[in-house]
N, C-alpha and C positions, 0 to 999 in steps of 0.2 A: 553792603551787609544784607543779606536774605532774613527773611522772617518775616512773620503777619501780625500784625499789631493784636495784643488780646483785648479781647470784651471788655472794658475795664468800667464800665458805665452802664447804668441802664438808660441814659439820653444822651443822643445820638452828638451833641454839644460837648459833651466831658472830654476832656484834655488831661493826657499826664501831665503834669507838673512836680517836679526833680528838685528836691532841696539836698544841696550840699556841701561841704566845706569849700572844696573847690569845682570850677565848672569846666567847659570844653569853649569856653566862650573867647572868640579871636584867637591866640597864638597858643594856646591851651592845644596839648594832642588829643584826638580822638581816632589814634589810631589801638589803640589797648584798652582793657578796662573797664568801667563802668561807661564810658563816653560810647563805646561799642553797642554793649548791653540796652541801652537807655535810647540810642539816637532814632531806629527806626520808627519806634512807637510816641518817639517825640515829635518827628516830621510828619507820620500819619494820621495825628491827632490835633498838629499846630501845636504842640506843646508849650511849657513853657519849662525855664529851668533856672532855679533860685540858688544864688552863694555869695562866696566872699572876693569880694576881686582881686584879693592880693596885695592890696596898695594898703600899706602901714602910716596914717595922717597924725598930726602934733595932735587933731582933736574930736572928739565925737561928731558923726554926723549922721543923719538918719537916707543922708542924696542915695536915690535910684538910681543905676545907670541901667542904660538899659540899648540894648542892640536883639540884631534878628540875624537868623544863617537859615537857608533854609528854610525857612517858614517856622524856625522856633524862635520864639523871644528869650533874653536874656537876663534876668533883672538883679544885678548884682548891687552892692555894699561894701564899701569900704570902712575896715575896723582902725580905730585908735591904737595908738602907741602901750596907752594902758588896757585894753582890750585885747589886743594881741599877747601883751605879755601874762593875762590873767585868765583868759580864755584857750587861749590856741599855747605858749608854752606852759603856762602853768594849767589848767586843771586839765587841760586834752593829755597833753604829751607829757605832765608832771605826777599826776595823779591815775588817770583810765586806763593809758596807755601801760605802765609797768603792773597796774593790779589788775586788768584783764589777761594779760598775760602771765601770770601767777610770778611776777617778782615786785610783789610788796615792798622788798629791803629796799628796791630802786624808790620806791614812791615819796615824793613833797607834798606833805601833808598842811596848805594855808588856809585858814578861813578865806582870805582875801581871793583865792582862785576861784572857789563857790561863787562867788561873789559877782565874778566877774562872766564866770559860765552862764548865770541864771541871766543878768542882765544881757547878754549875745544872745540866748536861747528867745528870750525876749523879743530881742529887736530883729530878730529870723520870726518868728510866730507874726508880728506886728505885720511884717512883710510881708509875709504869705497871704495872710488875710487881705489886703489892701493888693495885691496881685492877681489873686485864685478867684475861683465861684466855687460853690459848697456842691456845682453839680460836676467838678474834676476830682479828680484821683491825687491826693498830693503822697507822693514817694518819698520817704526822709531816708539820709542815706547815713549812716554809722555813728560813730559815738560821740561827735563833737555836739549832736543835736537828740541830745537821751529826753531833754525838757521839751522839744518843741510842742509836740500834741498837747500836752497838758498847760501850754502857754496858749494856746488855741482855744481849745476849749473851752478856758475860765472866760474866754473873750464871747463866747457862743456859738462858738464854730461846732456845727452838724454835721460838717463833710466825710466823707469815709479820709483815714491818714493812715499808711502802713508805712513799716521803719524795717529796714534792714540792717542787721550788724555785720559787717564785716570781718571783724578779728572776736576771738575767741570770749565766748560766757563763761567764767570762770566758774571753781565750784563757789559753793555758796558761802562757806566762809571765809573765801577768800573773798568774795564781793563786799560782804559785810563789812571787811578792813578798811572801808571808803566811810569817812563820818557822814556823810548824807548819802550813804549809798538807797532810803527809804524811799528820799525824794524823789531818786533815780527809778526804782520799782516802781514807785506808783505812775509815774509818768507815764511808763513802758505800758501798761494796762491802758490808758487813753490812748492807742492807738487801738486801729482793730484789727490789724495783723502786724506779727513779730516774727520776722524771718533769720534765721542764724542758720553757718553752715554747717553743720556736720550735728551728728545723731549724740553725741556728748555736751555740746553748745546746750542741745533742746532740753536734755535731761538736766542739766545744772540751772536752765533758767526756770522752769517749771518746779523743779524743787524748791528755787529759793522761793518762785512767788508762793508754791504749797505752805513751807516752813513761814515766813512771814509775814501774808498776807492771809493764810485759809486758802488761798486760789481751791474750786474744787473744779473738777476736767467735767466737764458737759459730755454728753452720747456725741455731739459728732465732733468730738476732737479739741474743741474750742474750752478756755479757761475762763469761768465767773469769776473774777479780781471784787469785792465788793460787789460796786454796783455795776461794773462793766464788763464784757465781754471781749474776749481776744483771745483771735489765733493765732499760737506759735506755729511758725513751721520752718520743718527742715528741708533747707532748699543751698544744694551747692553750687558757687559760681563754677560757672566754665570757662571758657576759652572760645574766641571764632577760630576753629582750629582750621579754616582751609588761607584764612587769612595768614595764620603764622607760617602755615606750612609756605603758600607763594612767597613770604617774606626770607624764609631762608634760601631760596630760590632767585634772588633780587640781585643783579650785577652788585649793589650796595655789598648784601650777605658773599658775594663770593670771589670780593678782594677783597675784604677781610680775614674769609677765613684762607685764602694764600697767602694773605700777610702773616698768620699766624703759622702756617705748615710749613714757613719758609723757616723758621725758626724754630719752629718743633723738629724738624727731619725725619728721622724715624722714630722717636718717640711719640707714647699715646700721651694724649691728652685727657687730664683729670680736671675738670671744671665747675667753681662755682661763680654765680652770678647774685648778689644778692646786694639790697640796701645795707650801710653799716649799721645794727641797729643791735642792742643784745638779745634782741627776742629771736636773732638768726640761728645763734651756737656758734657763730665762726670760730673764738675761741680754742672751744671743743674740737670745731672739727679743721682744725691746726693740729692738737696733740695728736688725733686720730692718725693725722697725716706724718705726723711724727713717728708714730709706733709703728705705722708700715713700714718708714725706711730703717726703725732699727728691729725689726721681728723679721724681715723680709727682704736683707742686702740684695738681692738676684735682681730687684726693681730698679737699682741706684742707675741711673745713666739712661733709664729703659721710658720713665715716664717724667710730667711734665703738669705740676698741681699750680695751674694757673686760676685765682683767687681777684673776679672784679668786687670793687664793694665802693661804690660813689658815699662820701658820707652823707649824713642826713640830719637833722634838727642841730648843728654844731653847735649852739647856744644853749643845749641843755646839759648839763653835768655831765649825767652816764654816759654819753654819745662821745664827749673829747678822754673818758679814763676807757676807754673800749677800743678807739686809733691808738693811744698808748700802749696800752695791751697788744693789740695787732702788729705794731711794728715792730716792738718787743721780741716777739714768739717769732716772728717770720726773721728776725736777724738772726735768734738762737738757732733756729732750728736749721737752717742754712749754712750758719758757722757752723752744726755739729753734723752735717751730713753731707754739705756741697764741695764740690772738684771743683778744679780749675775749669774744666768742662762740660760742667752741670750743677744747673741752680737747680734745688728740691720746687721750691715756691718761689713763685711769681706772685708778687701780692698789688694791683693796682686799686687804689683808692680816686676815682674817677669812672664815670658813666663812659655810657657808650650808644650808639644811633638804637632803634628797633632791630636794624636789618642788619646791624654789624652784630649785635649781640647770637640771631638766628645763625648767621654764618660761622659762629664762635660752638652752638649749640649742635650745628651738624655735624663736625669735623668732633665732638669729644666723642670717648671713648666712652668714658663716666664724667655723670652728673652729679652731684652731692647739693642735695636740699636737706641739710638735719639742723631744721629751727627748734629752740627748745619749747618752743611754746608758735604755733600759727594758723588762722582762721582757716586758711585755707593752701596760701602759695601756688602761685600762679606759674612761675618759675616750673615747676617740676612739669606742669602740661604744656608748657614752651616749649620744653626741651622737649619733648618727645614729637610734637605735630611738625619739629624742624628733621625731624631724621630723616635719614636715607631707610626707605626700607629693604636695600638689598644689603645693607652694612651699617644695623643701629646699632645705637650707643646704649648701655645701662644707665635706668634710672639707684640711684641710691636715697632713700625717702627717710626721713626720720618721722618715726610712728606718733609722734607730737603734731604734724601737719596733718590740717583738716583735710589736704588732698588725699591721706594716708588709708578713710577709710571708702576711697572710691577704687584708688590704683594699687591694687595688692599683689599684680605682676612684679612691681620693682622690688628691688630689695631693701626689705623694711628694718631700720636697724635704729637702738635707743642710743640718743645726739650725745647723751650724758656719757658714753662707756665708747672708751678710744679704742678697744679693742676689735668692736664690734662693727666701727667703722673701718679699721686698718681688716679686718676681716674680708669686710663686705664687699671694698674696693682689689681688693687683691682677685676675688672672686670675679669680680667685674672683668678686671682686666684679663682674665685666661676666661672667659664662658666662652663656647662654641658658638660661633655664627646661629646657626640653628636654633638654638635657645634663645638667644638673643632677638631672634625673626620671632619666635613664638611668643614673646613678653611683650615686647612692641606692639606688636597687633592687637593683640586683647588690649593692650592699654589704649592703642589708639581710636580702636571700639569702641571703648566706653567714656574717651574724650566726644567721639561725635555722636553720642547717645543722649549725652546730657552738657551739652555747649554751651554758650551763652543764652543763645534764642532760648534754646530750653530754658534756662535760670527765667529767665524773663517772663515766658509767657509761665510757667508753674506759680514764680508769688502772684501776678495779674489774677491768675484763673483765681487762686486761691484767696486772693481778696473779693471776688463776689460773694453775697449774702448765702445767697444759696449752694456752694460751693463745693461737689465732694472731692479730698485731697487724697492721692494713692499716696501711702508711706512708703518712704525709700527703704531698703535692705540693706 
C-alpha cells in the first residue's frame, strides 16, 4: 500500500491508535477496507489497534489479549454472551443500524440494549485509556462506539479523539426516533473531529446538533456544542484502486470469470454483488429486473441477472423475512419469464474470494448498486477499478448511495421506481463502446483522485489544531 503517514501529532512519539468493532488481527483480511485505509499509518507510527476479538464467552471479562504484526500491537476483548446480544445484536444491529438508515419500522426499541451498549462503550473507553498515552491520536471507527469519547473524558482523558461514521446521519428527525438518541449527540461533541461521508451526512448532523444542542458554526468551519468544540467533516472513503484493478487481473479473477462465460455464452451479464441486508434494495431491484423482462421481451434469452448476496446478521428478524422475500420473488419471477433454456435470475446467497468477485466484476456488462439508503458502497468503485478499459461495463448507482454524489458518470436512477431501473439497464446494455470508454474514465479519475490514502490523510490533516480543510463540491 503507498502513502505517507500524516502529521497527526505534534510529538514525534504519537501513534495512531484504531478503535473498532472488528480488527485486522491474525486471520482478519486486510486485504479491503478500513484494514487498507488504517494500516500504513499504523506501521509507520507503531500503532496500536483496539477491538472486539470476536469470541462470544458464558461470561464477562475485562482479559487483554494482545499480539503484534508488523510492528502494530493488537489489544483485543472478548464480549459476553449477554453483551453480544445487547450491544452488538440489539442496540448496534437492532436499533442504529435500521434508524441510520431511515427504516425506523425495522427498529427494536429495549431499554435493556441501552444498557448493554453504554456498559461495551465503557469497557472499550476503560481500555483505551489503560492502552493509549494522551500524546496518540486515538481513531474511533463507526457506530458501535457513538459513547466512547465521552467515556474517556469523564475518566480525564485530554487526548485529541476523532470518530468516523461510516453509514449514513440520518435526517434529524429520524435520529430523534432513538429514545437516547441526546446521549448519542452529546457524546458525538466530545470528540474533536466528526467525519461522515457524503455532503447530506454533514448537513443532517449539523442540523440536528444546531436544532438540539444550539451548536453555533465558528469562522473556521468548526461547531461550539456547549462547552466543546468539534469538527465535522466531509470526508469520502475510497478505494486502493490499483489494488483492486491487479486483483481482477489475479489468475484467482480469471478462472472465475471463465467459470462464469462458460455459462453465460453469449449473453451479457447484469451483476449485483452485495451483503443481504434491507438497507441494499435487492428487493426492488428484483422487480426492476422484473419490468425489463416484461416491458422489453427482445432481452429474453440475450442477458443473464446474476444476483450474489452472502447473508449477514441471520439472528436478527429483518435479515431471515428478507431471504424469504428474495427467494420468493427470484422463484416468481423465473416461473413468469424463464425457458427451458434461460433462467432470468441467478440468485446465489453465499460469498465469494476478493479476486473471484473482481473477475465477476470485469466480465459484466452492467452493475447494479441501488441501496435504498448507503454511507457510501464500496461495491460500485470495485466494479469500476476492475474493468477492462478497452471494453467496460456500466455503472447503474442508485442516487441514495454516498458513492452517488462523487460518481455522476454512471447512471443515476431512484432504487424505489422499477421503472427507472428496467430503464436504466436496458440503456446499459445497447450504450456504445465509446460512451462507455468516456464514463469509465472520468469515473476512474476520480476514483484515484480521492482514494483511500486520500480519505486518510484528509481526516489526519484535518484533526490538527490548526487545520485549514478545502470543502468538497
Amino acid at each position: 500500500m503507498a502513502g505517507t503517514a500524516a502529521n497527526i501529532s505534534t510529538t514525534p512519539s504519537g501513534r495512531l491508535v484504531a478503535v473498532s468493532n472488528r480488527t485486522a488481527a491474525g486471520g482478519e483480511s486486510k486485504a479491503g477496507g478500513l484494514a487498507v485505509a488504517l494500516w500504513d499509518t499504523l506501521v509507520e507510527t507503531k500503532g496500536l489497534w483496539i477491538g472486539w476479538s470476536g469470541r462470544v464467552l458464558d461470561r464477562e471479562t475485562d482479559r487483554v489479549l494482545k499480539s503484534e504484526e508488523e510492528g502494530v500491537c493488537f489489544a483485543l476483548s472478548d464480549l459476553s454472551r449477554r453483551q453480544y446480544d445487547g450491544f452488538y445484536l440489539g442496540y448496534a444491529n437492532s436499533v442504529l443500524w435500521p434508524v441510520m438508515h431511515s427504516r425506523i419500522d425495522l427498529a427494536v426499541f429495549e431499554n435493556d440494549f441501552f444498557a448493554d451498549y453504554y456498559i461495551v462503550n465503557e469497557k472499550f473507553a476503560r481500555m483505551t485509556i489503560r492502552e493509549a498515552s494522551e500524546e496518540d491520536f486515538v481513531w474511533v471507527h463507526d457506530y458501535h462506539f457513538f459513547l466512547l469519547a465521552r467515556m474517556m473524558r469523564v475518566r480525564g482523558w485530554t487526548g485529541k479523539v476523532g470518530f468516523f461514521l461510516h453509514i449514513p446521519f440520518p435526517a434529524p428527525d429520524s435520529f430523534r426516533a432513538i429514545p437516547h438518541h441526546r446521549e448519542l449527540g452529546e457524546a458525538l461533541a466530545d470528540y474533536d473531529i466528526v467525519g461522515v461521508q457524503t455532503g447530506r451526512d454533514l448537513y443532517n448532523l449539523a442540523r440536528y446538533l444546531e436544532e438540539e444542542f444550539g451548536a453555533e458554526e465558528l469562522p473556521d468551519g468548526r461547531y461550539r456544542v456547549g462547552e466543546r468544540v468539534v469538527r465535522l467533516l466531509h470526508c469520502p472513503i475510497g478505494i486502493d484502486v490499483e489494488s483492486f484493478t491487479h486483483a481482477a487481473e489475479d489468475e484467482r479473477a480469471i478462472l472465475a470469470a471463465a467459470r462464469l462465460v462458460k455459462f453465460l455464452g453469449d449473453r451479457q451479464l447484469v451483476l449485483g454483488i452485495d451483503r443481504m441486508d434491507y438497507s441494499k434494495g435487492l428487493p426492488q431491484r428484483f422487480e426492476g429486473m422484473a419490468h425489463l423482462f416484461d416491458q422489453h421481451p427482445d432481452v429474453h434469452g440475450h442477458i443473464s441477472f446474476t444476483q450474489v448476496a452472502p447473508p449477514s446478521r441471520t439472528f436478527v428478524e429483518g435479515y431471515v423475512q428478507l431471504r424469504e422475500e428474495l427467494d420468493q420473488l427470484c422463484g416468481r419471477i423465473n416461473g413468469d419469464y424463464g425457458d427451458l433454456d434461460w433462467i432470468p435470475i441467478r440468485y446465489l446467497a453465499r460469498g465469494y474470494a476478493r479476486e473471484e468477485v473482481a473477475g465477476f466484476y470485469r466480465i459484466a456488462r452492467v452493475c447494479l448498486v441501488t441501496p435504498l439508503q448507503d454511507g457510501m458502497n464500496l461495491v460500485a468503485k470495485e466494479f469500476i477499478a476492475a474493468q477492462n478499459p478497452d471494453d467496460p461495463g456500466v455503472l447503474v448507482l442508485s442516487q441514495f448511495a454516498g458513492a452517488a454524489e462523487q460518481m455522476k458518470e454512471a447512471l443515476i436512477v431512484n432504487p424505489y421506481d422499477a421503472n427507472a431501473i428496467s430503464e436504466a439497464v436496458y440503456r446499459a446494455m445497447h450504450m456504445p463502446v465509446d460512451e462507455r470508454k468516456g464514463r469509465w474514465a472520468a469515473l476512474m479519475d476520480g476514483l484515484r483522485a480521492q482514494d483511500l490514502n486520500w480519505w486518510r490523510r484528509r481526516f489526519l490533516d484535518a484533526a490538527r489544531e490548526d487545520a485549514e480543510v478545502p470543502a468538497l463540491t
